[in-house]
N, C-alpha and C positions, 0 to 999 in steps of 0.2 A: 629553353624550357626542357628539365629535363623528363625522359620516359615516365609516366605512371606505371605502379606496379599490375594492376590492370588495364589491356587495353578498352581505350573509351570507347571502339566500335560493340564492342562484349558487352559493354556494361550497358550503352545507349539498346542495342537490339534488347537484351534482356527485358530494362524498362517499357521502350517501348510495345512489349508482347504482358508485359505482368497484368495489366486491367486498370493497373493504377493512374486515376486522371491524374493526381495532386500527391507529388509525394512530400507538400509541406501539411497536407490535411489526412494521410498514409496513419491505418491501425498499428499498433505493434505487430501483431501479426501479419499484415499484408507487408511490413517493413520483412520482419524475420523470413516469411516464405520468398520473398524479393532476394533476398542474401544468399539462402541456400541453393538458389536458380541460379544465380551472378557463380558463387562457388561451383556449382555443379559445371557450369559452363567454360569456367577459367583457368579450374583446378587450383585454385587460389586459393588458400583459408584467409576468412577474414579473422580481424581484430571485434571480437563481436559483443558491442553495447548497446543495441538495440533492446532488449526483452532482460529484467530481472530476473534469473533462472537461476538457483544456490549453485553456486561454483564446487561447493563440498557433499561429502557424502551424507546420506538418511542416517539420522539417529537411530544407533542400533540397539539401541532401547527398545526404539519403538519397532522398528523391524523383527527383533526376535517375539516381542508379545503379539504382533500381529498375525504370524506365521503359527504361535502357537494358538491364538484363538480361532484360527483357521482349521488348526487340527483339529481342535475341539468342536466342530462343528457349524460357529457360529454363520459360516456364509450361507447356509439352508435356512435360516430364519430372519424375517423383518426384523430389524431394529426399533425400540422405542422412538416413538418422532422427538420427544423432550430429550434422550437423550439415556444412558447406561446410567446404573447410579452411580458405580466407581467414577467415572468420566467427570458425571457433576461433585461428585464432593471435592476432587482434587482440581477441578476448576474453583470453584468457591476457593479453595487453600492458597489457590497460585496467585488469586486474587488479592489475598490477603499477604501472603508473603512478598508480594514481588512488586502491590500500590497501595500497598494497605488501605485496603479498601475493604468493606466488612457487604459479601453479595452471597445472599441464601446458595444454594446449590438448585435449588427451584429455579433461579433464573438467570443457570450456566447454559449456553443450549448451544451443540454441536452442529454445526454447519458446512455444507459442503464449498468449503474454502468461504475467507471470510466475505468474499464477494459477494457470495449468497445472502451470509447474515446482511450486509447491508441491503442488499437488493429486499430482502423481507424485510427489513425493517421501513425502507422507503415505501413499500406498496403498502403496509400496514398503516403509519403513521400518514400516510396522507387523505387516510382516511378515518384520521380519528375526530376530528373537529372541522364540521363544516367552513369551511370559505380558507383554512387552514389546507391550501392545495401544493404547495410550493416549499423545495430545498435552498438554505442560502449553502453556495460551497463557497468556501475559504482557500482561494486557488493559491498557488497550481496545486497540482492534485491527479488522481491515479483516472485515464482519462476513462476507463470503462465504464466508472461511474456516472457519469453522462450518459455514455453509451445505454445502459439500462433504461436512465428517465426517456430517453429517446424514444426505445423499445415499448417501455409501459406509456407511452402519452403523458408521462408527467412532468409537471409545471419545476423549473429549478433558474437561478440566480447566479451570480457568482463578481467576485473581485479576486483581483491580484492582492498579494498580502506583504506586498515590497515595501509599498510605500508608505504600509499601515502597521509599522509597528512600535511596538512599547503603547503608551497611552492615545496614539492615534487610533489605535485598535477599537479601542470604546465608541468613538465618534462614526467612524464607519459602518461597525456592526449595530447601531443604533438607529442609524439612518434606514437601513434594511429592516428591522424589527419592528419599526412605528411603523408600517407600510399593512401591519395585521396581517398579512399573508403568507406568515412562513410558519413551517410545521417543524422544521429541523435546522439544526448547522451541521456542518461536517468538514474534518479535515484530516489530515494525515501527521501523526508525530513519532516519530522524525518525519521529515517532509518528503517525500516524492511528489518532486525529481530535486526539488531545493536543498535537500537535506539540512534545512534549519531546524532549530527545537524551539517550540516556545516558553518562554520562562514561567514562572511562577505567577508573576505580575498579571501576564496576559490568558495564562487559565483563569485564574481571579475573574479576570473582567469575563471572558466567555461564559464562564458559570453563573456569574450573579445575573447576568442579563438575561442569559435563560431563563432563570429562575424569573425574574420580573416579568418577561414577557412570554411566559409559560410555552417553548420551544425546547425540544427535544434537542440535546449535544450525540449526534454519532462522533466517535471520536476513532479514527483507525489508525490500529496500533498496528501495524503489519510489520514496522521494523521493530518491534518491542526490544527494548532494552539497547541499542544498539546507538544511543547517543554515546559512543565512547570515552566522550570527555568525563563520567562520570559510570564506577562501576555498579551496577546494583545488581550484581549477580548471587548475592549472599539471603537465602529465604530469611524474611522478616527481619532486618538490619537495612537502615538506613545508609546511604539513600534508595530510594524507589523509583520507579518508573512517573515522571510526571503525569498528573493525569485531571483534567476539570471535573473527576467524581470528586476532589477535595472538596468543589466549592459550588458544585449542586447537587441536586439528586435525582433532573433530568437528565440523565446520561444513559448512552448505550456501547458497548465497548467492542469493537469490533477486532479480536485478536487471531491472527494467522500462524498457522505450523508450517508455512512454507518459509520465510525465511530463517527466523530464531534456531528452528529445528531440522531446519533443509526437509521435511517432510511435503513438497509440495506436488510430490507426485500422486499422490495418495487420498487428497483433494479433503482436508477436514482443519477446520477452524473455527474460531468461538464466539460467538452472539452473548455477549453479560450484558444482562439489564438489572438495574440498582431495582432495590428490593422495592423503592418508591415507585418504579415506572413499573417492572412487574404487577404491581396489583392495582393501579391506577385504572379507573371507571371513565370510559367514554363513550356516552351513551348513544355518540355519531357512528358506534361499531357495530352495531346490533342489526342494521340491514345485511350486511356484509359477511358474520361473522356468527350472527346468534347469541353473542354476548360481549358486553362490553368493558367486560376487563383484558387490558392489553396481554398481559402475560399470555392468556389463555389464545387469545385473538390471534397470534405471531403465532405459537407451537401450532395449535391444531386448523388453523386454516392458514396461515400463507404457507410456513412452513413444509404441513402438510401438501400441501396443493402443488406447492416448487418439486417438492424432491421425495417423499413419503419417506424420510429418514437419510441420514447420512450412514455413511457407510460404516458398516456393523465390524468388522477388522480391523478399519481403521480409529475406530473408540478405541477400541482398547490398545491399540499402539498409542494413543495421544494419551492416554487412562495412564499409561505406564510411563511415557515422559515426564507428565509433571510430574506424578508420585515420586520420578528418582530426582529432580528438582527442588520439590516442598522435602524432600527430606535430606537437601544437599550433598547429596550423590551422583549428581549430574550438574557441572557449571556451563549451560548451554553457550555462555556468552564469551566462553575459552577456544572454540572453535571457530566461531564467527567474527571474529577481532580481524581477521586476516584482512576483511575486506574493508576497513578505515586503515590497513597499514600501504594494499594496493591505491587507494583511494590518494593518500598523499602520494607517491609516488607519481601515479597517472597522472596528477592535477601540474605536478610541477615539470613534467614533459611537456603539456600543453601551451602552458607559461612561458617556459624557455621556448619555447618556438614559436611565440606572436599570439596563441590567444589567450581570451582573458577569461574570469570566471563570471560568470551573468548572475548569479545569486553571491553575493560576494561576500555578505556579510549576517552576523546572527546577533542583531540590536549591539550592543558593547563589546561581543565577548567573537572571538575569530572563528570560523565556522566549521564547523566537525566534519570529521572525513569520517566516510559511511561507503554504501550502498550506492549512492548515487553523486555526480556531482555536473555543476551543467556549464557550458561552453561556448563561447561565438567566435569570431575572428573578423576584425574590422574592416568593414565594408559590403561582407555578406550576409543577404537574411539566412533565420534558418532554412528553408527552405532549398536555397544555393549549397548552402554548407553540405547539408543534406550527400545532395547530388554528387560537391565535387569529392564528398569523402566515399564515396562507391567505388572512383577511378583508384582511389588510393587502398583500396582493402581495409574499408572502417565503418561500421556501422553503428547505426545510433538512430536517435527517433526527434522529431522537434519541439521545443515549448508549446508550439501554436495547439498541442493538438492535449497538452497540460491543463489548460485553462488559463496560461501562462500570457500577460498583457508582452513578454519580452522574446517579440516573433521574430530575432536575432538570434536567438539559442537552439541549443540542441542540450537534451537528456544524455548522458555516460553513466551507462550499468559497468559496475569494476566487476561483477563476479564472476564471468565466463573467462576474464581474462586473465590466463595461468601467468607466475610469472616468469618462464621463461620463452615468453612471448612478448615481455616487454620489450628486450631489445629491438625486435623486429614494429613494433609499436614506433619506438624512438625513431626507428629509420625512416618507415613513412612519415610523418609527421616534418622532419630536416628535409624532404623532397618535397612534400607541402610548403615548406616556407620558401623554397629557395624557388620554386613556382611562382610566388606569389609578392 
């Protein structure tokens, strides 16, 4: 057997001092701060896919408009909770350009990262309709979002979406909806950590069922645009970003500036609610809230109450993104391409050295290199894999803690990883094998 590029006494003392009972049930963070201890200890860089963090620089769009509304004053003054007006018109626009989707600027509304929008949007909506207590999520999926219902005491569901798709999808999420106790779906398109898309067919069916059994669609967009098998980066020209507002009108769009824009230091991203749910009356809101229209209910009380505004510099850096977007003077999706090209590369290092890809497929069509792509190697849970990729300088995080039924895998972020650190990639991995 030969040498690990770390030795395993480093890496075992390390873990055993981190806190962490279970690093197959291990946050991203408690994984990330675990790495940078194992490095600090070893002097080692790792290969590091643990945490989606943009590999590229901040749109300097938006950095130079922030810096000047800085100048101008704006950090001495509260921000509107609802949001700047530039902010929301050129939301409504980007909406329109980029899913053609036709959503007032009344219900654009800035959020401190899209996290937040959904975390307001779950504590609001579960309390729109009595006995209506409960999220179904459409796993795998970004695991914080648990984390929150956890936090807030609320009630959530969930499946794997492996085994459920094309028209199996209908039958599943049906099963859950006749049960009366769901308030919401939710899922991620592109997918983290699967990076599947789903078709056309299967927003269809999402959509109408909402609409049948009157359930809110969060739909988070956080990798917007970045299914690279098709480009929609040209405002109002087809194609568009998929999206189940086609085929209902309970939907709420949950879109981030951290990856599209690499803006995610900066902490702002976007809550659209369709003109229908904006002004939708539930008169289950009126303890809670003081009135029972949602739009209002979401800006001035959760909103309010989470954060009293999103960060006032940072509008107008997102204000000035899309603007040079909707007016296509910015192809956001020219910069970001990098990481479906790192994407195939990684995936077929992994392959040529014994493992295999745990999401393997996207219904008919072969599966898009993105942002994320996920991994086992036969014979180990993820859990193991976990571990012995520590000895080896490689970090990553497991399915199990995705929502993920396939507790065999492991999540791979490509973006931290430069590429000339691939080779050094390829070398661990041929000492992996020849280990194993």
């Amino acid at each position: 057997m030969k040498n690990t590029p770390i030795a395993k006494q480093i890496v075992d003392n390390v873990v055993a001092n981190s806190g962490i009972k279970n690093l197959g049930t291990a946050s991203i963070r408690e994984i990330k701060k675990l790495i940078n201890l194992i490095e600090e200890e070893s002097k080692i860089d790792f290969i590091r896919m643990e945490m989606g963090i943009p590999g590229i620089p901040a749109s300097e769009i938006g950095v130079n408009a922030q810096i000047e509304a800085l100048k101008n004053g704006c950090a001495a003054i509260y921000p509107d909770i609802d949001g700047t007006p530039e902010l929301k018109s050129e939301m409504s626009k980007f909406i329109k350009n980029f899913l053609d989707l036709d959503v007032s600027p009344a219900g654009c509304i800035p959020t401190v990262g899209s996290m937040m929008g959904g975390m307001a949007g779950f504590m609001t909506f579960s309390r729109a309709r009595n006995g209506r207590d409960t999220t179904l999520f459409i796993d795998p999926g970004f695991p914080v979002q648990k984390q929150q219902h956890r936090v807030l005491g609320l009630k959530y569901e969930t499946f794997d979406v492996y085994n459920y798709r094309g028209d199996k999808l209908k039958e599943k999420l049906e099963s859950y909806l006749q049960q009366g106790n769901i308030h919401s779906i939710i899922y991620s398109n592109p997918n983290n950590p699967s990076w599947i898309c789903f078709t056309e067919d299967e927003l269809r069916i999402i959509g109408e069922l909402a609409t049948q059994y009157e359930v809110c669609v969060f739909e988070d967009l956080a990798y917007f645009g970045m299914d690279f098998r098709n480009d929609i980066s040209q405002p109002g020209k087809a194609p568009f970003q998929p999206t189940v507002g086609k085929y209902t009108e309970n939907y709420a769009l949950l879109i981030s500036s951290s990856k599209a824009f690499s803006y995610a230091g900066e902490r702002i991203g976007m809550l659209v609610l369709s003109d229908h749910l904006f002004t939708k009356e539930y008169p289950d809101l009126i303890p809670y809230f003081g009135t029972p229209i949602f739009g209002r209910a979401i800006i001035y009380g959760t909103v309010y109450a989470i954060s009293s505004g999103t960060s006032h510099s940072a509008q107008y850096a997102l204000a000035a993104i899309l603007k040079a977007c909707n007016e296509g003077k910015y192809n956001f999706l020219n910069d970001v391409k990098v990481y479906g090209e790192k994407a195939r590369i990684m995936k077929k290092m992994f392959t040529d050295n014994g493992f295999v890809i745990v999401y393997d497929k996207d219904v008919d069509k072969p599966l898009a290199d993105g942002f994320y792509f996920t991994i086992a190697y036969p014979g180990l849970s993820g859990e193991e894999l976990l571990q012995e990729f520590l000895y080896y300088g490689i970090s990553a995080i497991t399915l199990a803690i995705t929502g993920s039924e396939r507790t065999e895998g492991l999540r791979a972020c490509v973006s931290l990883t430069p590429f000339e650190q691939l080779p050094i990639l390829e070398q661990r991995l041929q000492i992996f094998k020849e280990n194993h």
